[in-house]
C-alpha positions as CSV (number, residue, x, y, z in Angstrom):
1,X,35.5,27.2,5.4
2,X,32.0,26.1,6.2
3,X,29.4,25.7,4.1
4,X,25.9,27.5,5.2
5,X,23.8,26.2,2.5
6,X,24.7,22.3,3.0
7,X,21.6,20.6,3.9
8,X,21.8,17.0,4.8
9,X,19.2,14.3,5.7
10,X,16.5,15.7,3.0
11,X,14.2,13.2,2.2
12,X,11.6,12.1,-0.8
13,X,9.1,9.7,-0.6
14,X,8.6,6.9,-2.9
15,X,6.3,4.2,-3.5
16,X,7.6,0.4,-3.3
17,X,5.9,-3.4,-4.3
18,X,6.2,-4.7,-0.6
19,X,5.7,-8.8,-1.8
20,X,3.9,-11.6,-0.1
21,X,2.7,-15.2,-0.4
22,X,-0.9,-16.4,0.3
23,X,-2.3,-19.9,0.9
24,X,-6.3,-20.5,1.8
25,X,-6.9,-23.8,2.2
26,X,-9.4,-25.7,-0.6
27,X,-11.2,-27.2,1.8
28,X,-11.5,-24.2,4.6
29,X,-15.0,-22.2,5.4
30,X,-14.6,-18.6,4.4
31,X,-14.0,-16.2,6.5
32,X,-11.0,-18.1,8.4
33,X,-8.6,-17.3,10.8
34,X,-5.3,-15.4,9.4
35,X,-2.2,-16.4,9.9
36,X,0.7,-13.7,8.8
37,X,4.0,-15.3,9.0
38,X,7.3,-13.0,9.4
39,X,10.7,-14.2,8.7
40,X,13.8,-13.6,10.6
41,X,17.2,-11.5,8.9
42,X,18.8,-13.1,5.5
43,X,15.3,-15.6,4.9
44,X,12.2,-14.6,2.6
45,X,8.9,-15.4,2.6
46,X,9.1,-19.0,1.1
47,X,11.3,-20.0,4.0
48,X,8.4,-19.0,6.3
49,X,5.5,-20.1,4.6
50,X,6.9,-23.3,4.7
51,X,7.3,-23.2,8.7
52,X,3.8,-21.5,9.0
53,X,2.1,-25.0,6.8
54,X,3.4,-27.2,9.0
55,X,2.2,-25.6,12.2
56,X,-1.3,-24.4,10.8
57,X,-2.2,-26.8,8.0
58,X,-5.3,-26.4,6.4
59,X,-6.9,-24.6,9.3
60,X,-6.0,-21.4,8.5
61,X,-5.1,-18.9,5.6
62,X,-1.5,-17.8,5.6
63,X,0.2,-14.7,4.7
64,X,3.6,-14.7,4.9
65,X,5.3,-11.6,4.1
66,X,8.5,-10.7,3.1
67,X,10.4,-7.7,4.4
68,X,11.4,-4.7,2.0
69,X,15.5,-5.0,2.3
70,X,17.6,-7.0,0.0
71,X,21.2,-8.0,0.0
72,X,23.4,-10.4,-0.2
73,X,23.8,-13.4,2.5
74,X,26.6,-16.2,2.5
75,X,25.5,-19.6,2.7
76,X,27.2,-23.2,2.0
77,X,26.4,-22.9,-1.7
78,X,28.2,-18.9,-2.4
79,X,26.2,-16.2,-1.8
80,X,21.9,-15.7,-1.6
81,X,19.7,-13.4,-1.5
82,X,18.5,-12.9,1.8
83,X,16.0,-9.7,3.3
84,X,16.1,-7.9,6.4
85,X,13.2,-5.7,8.2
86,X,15.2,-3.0,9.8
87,X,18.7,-1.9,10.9
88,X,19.7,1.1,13.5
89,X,19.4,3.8,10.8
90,X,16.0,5.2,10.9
91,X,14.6,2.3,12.3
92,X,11.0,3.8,13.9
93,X,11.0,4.4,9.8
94,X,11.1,0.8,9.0
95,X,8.7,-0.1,11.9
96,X,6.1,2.2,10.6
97,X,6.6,0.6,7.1
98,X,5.9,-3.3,8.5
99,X,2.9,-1.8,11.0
100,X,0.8,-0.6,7.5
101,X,2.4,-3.3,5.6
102,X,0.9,-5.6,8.0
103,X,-2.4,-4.0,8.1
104,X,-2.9,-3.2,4.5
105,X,-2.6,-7.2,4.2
106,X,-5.4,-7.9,6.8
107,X,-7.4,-5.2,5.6
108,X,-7.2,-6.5,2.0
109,X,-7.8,-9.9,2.6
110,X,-10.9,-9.0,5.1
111,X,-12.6,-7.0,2.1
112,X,-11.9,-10.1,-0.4
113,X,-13.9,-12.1,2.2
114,X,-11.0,-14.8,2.7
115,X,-10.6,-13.9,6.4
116,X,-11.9,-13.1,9.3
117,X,-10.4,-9.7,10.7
118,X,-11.4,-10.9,14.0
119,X,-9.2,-13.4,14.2
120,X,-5.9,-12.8,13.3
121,X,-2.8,-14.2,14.5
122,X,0.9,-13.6,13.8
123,X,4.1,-15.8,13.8
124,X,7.3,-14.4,13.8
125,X,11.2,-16.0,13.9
126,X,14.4,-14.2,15.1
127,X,14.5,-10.4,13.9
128,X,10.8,-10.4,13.3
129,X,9.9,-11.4,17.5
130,X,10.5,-8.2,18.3
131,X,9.1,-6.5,15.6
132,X,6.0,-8.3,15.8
133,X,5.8,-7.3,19.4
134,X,5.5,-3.8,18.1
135,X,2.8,-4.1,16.1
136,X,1.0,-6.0,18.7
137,X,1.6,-3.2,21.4
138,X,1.1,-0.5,18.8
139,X,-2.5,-2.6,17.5
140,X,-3.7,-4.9,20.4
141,X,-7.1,-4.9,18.7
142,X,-5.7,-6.4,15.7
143,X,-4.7,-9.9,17.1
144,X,-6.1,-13.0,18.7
145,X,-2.8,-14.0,19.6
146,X,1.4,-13.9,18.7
147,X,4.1,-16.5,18.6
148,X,7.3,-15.8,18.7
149,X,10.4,-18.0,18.6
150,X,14.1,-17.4,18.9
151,X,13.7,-13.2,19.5
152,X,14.2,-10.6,21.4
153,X,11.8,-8.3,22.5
154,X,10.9,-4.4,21.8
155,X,14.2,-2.4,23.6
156,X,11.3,0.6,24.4
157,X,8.9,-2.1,25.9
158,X,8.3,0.1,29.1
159,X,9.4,3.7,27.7
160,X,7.1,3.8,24.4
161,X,3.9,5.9,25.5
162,X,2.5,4.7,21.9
163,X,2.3,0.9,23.6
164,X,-1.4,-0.5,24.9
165,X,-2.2,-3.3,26.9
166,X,-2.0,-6.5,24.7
167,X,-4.2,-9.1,26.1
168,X,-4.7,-11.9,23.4
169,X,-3.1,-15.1,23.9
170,X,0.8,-15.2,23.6
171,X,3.8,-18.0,23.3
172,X,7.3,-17.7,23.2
173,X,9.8,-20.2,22.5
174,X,13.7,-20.3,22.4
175,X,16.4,-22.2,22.5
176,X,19.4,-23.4,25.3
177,X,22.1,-22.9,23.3
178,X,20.8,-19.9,21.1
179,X,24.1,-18.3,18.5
180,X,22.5,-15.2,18.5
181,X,21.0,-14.6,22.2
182,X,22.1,-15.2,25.6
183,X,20.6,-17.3,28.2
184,X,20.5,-14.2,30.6
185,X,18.9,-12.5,28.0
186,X,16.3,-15.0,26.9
187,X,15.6,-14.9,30.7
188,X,14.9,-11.1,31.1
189,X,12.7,-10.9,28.0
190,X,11.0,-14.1,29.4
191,X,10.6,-12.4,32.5
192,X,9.0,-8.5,31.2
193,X,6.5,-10.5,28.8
194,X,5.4,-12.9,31.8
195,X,4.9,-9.4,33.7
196,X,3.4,-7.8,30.8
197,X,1.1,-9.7,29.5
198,X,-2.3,-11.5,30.9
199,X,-2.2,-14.1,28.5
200,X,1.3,-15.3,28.3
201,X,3.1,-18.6,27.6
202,X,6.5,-19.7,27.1
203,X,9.0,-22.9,26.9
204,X,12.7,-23.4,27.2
205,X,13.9,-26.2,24.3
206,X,17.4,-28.2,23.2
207,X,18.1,-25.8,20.6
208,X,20.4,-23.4,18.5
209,X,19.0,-20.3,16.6
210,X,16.5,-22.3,14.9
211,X,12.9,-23.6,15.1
212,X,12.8,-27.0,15.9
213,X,10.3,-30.4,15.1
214,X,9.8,-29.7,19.3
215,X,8.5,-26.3,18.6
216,X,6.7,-27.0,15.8
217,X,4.6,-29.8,17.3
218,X,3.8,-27.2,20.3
219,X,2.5,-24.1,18.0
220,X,1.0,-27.0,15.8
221,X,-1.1,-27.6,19.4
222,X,-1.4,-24.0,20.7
223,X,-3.0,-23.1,17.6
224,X,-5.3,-25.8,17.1
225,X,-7.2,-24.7,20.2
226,X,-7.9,-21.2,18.1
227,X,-9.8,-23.1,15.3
């Protein structure tokens, strides 16, 4: 017999401690250049401020945040704790949650006086390449510029009438012998962002899913010219 009065999908909202790490530089002239670092699925926020140091050193201030979804990863050593940024349930609901998570950052740290809003750059790895691509669509005033390594790219890249032109200085890296993405695939993403975008840089590397000393001596270089 059906039921008339079951409802399903209701929804209440909630308030949630989204957590990141911050490094300014002793030695750097206030405001400075932002960097906001966003880790791939299973990492955290330590594994990319790490990677985000050895690229920007003490040039720029570093936020690297840490997405909102815990659970359980297996590693060598038994199980970790590893957080993800979004899955196919609901995700335009997760993408709305890293866009303002993302902007509440830069907006805080720009009224502290530690950075300069105006220049503003993010670094993302795996899962976040994509996401980060969003936001830059979604908020091309926001950035100076966006590295991604290892990702894919937004699947409603020419279908989302919510995307502006994103002109600040791009650079995309993956690997030849990526776990996690094709070579056909790395190919057609390569080939929509060289179409979309004015300011756009990529290179092919010896590499797994993974972001190597190579890569990290490039950004190291692409972002030195920023400073």
């Amino acid at each position: 017999m059906a039921n008339d009065n079951l409802q399903t999908d209701l929804a209440m909202t909630a308030e949630i401690n989204l957590y990141y790490d911050l490094y300014v530089p002793e030695n750097i002239t206030q405001p400075a250049p932002l960097l906001v670092a966003v880790h791939g699925y299973g990492a955290h926020k330590r594994y990319m401020m790490r990677e985000a140091r050895l690229v920007a050193g003490d040039n720029f201030v570093i936020a690297a945040i840490q997405a909102p979804h815990p659970h359980y990863r297996r590693t060598d050593d038994g199980y970790r704790i590893g957080y993800g940024w979004l899955s196919d349930q609901k995700p335009e609901e997760h993408i709305r949650l890293h866009h303002k998570f993302v902007l509440d950052v830069i907006e805080k740290l720009a009224a502290d006086g530690v950075i300069d809003d105006k220049r503003v750059f993010m670094y993302g790895f795996s899962q976040a390449c994509a996401l980060n691509f969003r936001f830059a669509f979604t908020h091309p005033e926001m950035l100076s510029g966006i590295i991604g390594v290892c990702g894919g790219i937004p699947g409603d890249l020419e279908t989302n009438e919510k995307y502006k032109p994103f002109t600040a200085d791009t650079f995309f890296l993956f690997g030849d012998d990526d776990e996690f993405y094709t070579q056909e695939q790395f190919a057609g993403f390569n080939e929509k962002l060289g179409t979309k975008l004015p300011n756009y840089r990529s290179k092919h590397y010896t590499a797994k899913h993974e972001i190597t000393e190579d890569m990290r001596v490039d950004i190291k270089d692409w972002l030195t010219k920023f400073i």
